[in-house]
N, C-alpha and C positions, 0 to 999 in steps of 0.2 A: 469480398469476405476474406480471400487469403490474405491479403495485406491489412486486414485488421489483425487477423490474430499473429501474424509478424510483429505487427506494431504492439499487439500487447505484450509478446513474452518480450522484445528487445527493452521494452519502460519498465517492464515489469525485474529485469534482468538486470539492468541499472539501479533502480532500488535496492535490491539485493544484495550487489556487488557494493554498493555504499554501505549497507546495514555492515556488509562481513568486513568492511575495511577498517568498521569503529574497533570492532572485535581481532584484527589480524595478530597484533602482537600476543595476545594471549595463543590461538592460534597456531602462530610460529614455531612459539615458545614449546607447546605441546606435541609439533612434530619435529621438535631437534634440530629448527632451523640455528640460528646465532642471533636473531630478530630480539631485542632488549622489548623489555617490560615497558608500558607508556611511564612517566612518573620517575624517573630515575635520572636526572638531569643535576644536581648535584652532588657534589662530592663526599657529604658527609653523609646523603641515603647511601651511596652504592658502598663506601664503610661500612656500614652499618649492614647493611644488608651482605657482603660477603663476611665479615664475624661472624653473624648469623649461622650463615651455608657453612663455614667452617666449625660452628661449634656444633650442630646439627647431624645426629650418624644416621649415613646412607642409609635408606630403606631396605629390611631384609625382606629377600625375597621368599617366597614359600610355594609350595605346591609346585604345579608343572612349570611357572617359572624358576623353581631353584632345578630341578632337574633336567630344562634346559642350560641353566646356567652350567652346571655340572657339565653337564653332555659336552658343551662344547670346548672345553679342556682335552677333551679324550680322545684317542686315536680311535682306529675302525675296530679294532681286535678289541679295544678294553668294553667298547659299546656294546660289541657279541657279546663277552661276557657279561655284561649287565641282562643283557637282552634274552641267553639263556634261563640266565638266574628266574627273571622275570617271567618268563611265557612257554617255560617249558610244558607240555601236557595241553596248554589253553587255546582258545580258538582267536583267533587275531581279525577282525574285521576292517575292511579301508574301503574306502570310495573317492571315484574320481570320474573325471570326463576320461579318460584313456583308459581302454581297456585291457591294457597293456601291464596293467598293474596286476593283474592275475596272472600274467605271464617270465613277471619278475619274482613273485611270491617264493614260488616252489624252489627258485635259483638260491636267492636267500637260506632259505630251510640250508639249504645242502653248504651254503656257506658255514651257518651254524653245524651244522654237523662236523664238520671238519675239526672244528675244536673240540665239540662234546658230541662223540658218537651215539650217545642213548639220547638225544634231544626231539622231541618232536611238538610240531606244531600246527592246526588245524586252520582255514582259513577260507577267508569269504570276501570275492570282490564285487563293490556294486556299481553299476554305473547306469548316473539317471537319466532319462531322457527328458529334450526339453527342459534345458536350463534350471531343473528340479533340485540339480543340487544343491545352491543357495536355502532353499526350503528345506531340504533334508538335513544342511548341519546346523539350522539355526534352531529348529527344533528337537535336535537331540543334542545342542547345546543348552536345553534347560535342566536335563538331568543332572544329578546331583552326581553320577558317573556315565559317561557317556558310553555308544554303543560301538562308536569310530572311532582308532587310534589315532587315524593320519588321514589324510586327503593330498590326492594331484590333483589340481584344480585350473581351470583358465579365466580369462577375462578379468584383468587388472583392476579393471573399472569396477566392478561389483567386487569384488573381493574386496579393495580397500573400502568401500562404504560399507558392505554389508559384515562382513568376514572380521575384519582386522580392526575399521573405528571402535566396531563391538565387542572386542576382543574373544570373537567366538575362535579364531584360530591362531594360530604361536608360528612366530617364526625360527626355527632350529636350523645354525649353518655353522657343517660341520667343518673342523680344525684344518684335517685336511683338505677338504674344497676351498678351503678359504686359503691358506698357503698356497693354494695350486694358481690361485688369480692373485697372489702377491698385497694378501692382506692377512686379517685378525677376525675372529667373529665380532670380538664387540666392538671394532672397525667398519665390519660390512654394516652398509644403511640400505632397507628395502629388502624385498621379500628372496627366495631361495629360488632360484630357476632349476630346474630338471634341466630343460631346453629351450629353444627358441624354434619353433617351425616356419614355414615360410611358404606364402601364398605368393604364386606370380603370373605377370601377364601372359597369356599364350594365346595363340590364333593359327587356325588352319589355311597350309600356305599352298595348298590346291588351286587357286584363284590367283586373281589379279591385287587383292587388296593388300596393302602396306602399312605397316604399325610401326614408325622411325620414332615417334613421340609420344608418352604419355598421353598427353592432348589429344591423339587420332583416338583414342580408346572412349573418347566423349565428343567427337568430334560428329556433323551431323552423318543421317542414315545410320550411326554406330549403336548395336544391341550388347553389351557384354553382357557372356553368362555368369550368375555371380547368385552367391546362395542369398545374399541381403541383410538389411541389417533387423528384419525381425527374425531372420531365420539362427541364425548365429552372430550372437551379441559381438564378437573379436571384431566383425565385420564393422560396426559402427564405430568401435575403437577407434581403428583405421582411419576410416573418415574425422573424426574429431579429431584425433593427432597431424593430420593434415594442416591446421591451423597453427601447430606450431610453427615458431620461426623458422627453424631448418628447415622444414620439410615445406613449409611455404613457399621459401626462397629459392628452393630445386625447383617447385609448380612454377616459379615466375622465370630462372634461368633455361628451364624448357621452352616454356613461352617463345620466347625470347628466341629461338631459334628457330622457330614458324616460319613458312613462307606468307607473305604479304597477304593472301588468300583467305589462310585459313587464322591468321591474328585479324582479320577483317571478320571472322564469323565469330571471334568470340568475343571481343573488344567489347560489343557493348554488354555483353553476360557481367564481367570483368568490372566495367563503368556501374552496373545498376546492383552489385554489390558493394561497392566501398561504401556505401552506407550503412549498411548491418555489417559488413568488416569493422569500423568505428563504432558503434553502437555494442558492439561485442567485444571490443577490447583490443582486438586483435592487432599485431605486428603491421609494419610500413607494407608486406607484400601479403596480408591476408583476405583484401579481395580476388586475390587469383585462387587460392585455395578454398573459400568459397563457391568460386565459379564452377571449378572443377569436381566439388564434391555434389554443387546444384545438380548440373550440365550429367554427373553421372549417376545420379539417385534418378531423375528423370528418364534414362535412359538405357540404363540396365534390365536386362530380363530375367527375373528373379528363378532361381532354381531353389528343389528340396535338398541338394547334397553336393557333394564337389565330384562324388561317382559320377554322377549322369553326366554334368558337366564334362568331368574327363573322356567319354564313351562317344560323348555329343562330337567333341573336339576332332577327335583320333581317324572321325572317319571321313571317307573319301566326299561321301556326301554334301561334308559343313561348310561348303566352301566358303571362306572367305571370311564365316563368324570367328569371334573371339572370344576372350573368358578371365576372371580372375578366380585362381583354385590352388591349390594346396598342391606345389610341387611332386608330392611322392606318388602321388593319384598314378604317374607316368609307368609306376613300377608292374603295376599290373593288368596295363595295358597286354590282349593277347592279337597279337601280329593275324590279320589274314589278306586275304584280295585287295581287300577294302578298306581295315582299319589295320591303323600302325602308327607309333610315332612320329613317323617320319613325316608325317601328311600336319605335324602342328611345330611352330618354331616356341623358342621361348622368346618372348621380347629382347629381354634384356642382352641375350647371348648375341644377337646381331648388327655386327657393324655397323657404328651410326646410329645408333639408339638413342634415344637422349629425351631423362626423364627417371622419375621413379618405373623401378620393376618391380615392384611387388610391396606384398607389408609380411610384418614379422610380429608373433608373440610368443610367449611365453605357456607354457605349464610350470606350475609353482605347485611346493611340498611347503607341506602344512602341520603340524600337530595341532590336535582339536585343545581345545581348553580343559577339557574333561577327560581325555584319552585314559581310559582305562587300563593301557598298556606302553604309559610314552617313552620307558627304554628302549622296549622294542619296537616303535615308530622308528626314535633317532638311528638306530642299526639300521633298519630297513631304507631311510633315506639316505643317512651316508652310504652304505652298500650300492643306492643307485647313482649317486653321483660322485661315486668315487672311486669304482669300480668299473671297467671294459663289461665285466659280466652282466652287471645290475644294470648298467644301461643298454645293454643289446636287446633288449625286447623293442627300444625306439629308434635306435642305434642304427641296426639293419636296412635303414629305409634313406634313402638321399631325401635332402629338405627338411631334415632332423638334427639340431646342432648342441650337446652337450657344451653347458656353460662352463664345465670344468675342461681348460684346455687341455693337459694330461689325458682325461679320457676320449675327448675329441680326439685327438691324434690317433691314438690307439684304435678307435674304431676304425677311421681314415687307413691304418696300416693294415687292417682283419679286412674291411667292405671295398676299398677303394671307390668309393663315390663319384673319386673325380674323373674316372675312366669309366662309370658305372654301365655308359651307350657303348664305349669303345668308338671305332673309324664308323660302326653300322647306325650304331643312333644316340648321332651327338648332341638333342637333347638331354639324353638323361646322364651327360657329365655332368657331376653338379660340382659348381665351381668355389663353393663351402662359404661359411659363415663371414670370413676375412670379406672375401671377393664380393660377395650379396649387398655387404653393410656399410662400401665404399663403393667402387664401383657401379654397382649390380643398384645402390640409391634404393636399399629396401628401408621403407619407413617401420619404427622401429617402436612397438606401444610401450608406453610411461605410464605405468600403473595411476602415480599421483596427477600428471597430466591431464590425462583422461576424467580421473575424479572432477580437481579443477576448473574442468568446461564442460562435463557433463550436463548438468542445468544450463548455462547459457547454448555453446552451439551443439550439443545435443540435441535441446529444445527447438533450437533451430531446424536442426536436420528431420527432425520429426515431423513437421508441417507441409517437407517436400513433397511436391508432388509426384508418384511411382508411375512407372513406365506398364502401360498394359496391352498386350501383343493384339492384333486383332482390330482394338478401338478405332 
């Protein structure tokens, strides 16, 4: 039965992929690839056709895109004042998966204050549970004025289908952020990062067990704790950018440094995938990435959160389990007999690693299409990213990396992250975004990516069969 319905979505997956090929230039065309229109193969249409473009004036823009168009001309200070102008007296509403955004809110207020001491401003943040948010801007994206300004949002993958093809939410990036990474707004392609977080391997080194390789973490008898991919969508992200080329060809260069043993337990995994590797499209090294995404949906032991997981980790008890979780978890780990840092390594930080540590995504700032209030959006998220202040509500926490490197630094010189254990406990130096995204081979989610091969090895990954403790 399971290799039917493999074999149905991989044909079914093939048609598809043909149907969208008739269609790609159109396509292309529509996400600003360079991809020429089919039909333009002569020299007297593509004349013809640039007079055309030439005699033809740009489209004006209106509504929230002329005033992002506008926005992004402006400094931080001229946005305040837009921003007072706009929302002085009013109540400002946002949502997002981080709840961290009501704790940026009131920083802001006081920012505007500094310019206009009589300014006030009332405000409400919500954050949904259970991946709700999709559902809640899509539906208050039918008002004719929306209830949400702005949204910090995750998961690349759903935001570009659901979010942005729809044009339920707008992307604002502002002048200064964009100078600070050595561009233009209407330069930058793709959406506005806050930050980039990072989940990595870790294991309790109370025990005899050794985790030198990615590979060991799917290797057999291995359980990682790991929240899954129903539980927190970034999590499947992960896995389906695995299949990318890069990141393939890390899973196959790890490999590759196996002792003869343990390439002998996985070689035929490896073998009995390069067929749905092919079938799926994928790169010269995409049945290892396969293998390892099989080998670890099979094998992982599904948790509700990355808390327990870290608690699970820490203590004297676990011996010898591992986990993939959200770096910062370590911060509030509380020291006793028993549990401590010291009792879990980070993978990647130990000599002789070799292999991906970890994965990495995004929270992306958004204006809704509708934003009731989108001066005061754009102030609100430049202030976050482009500002020490507006980002220290996420700032504060190692495994947190402001895309704007200006404020990245800045936080680095206020937290020090990279001393954050000291000589006592060297895992929670964190060895920052640089280090993680070469070294450290933290796989890194592609919003458009993801979309992509969502249907194909999504569809794929869904049909795996999950690991259940006990059976």
């Amino acid at each position: 039965m399971k290799k039917k319905v493999l074999s149905t979505i991989l044909t079914f997956t093939m048609v598809v992929s043909a149907l969208a090929g008739c269609g790609s230039a159109a396509s292309n065309q529509g996400a600003g690839t360079d991809a020429q229109p089919a039909g333009t193969d002569t020299a007297a249409q593509t004349t013809e056709q640039t007079e055309t473009a030439e005699a033809a004036p740009a489209a004006e823009l209106t509504g929230i895109d002329a005033i992002i168009a506008e926005a992004e001309t402006m400094s931080m200070e001229e946005l305040a004042k837009k921003a007072i102008e706009e929302s002085n007296g009013k109540t400002f509403y946002g949502v997002g998966n981080s709840s961290r955004g009501k704790s940026a809110l009131p920083l802001f207020i006081e920012y505007l204050q500094t310019i206009d001491p009589s300014y006030t401003m009332e405000f409400e943040w919500q954050q949904p549970k259970n991946n709700k948010i999709f559902e809640q801007l899509t539906s208050d994206s039918l008002k004719s004025e929306g209830t949400f300004a702005m949204t910090l949002i995750q998961d690349g993958n759903q935001i570009q289908t659901k979010m942005v093809d729809t044009d339920i939410l707008k992307t604002f990036v502002p002048k200064e952020w964009a100078e600070a990474n050595g561009t233009t707004p209407d330069a930058y392609a793709g959406f506005l990062p806050l930050q980039t977080l990072n989940k990595v391997f870790m294991y309790n080194n109370t025990g005899s067990a050794q985790f030198n390789n990615c590979w060991d973490f799917v290797y057999e008898g291995s359980h990682p704790l790991f929240m899954g991919v129903d539980s927190e969508i970034v999590g499947k992200n992960f896995l389906m950018m695995l299949t990318e080329d890069k990141y393939a060809t890390w899973l196959k260069e790890a490999y590759d440094k196996l002792d003869d043993t343990k390439k002998a337990y996985f070689e035929p995994v490896i073998k009995e995938m390069q067929t749905d590797a092919n079938d799926l499209g994928l790169g010269a090294n995409g049945a290892y990435a396969l293998a390892w995404i099989k080998l670890w949906v099979n094998n992982y032991n599904e948790q509700t959160d990355d808390g327990p997981i870290c608690n699970t980790l820490v203590d004297a008890s676990a011996t010898d389990q591992s986990g993939l979780l959200v770096y910062s978890k370590l911060r509030s780990v509380e020291e006793s007999a028993s549990v401590s840092v010291n009792n879990i390594n980070v993978a990647a930080y130990q000599d002789g690693y070799t292999g991906i540590g970890g994965y990495g995504y995004c929270h992306y700032l958004f204006l809704t299409k509708n934003s009731p209030l989108p001066w005061t959006a754009c102030a609100f998220i430049a202030y976050m990213t482009c500002t020490e202040q507006g980002f220290e509500a996420w700032g504060k926490d190692m495994g947190g990396y402001s895309a704007n490197p200006n404020v990245a630094k800045e936080i680095e010189d206020t937290f020090h992250h990279s001393q954050g254990g000291g000589d006592e406990f060297p895992a929670k130096n964190d060895r920052g975004y640089d280090w993680w995204t070469t070294d450290g081979e933290l796989v890194l989610e592609d919003p458009a990516y993801c979309s992509e091969v969502s249907f194909t090895v999504g569809s794929w990954i869904d049909v795996l069969d999950h690991y259940a403790p006990g059976e």
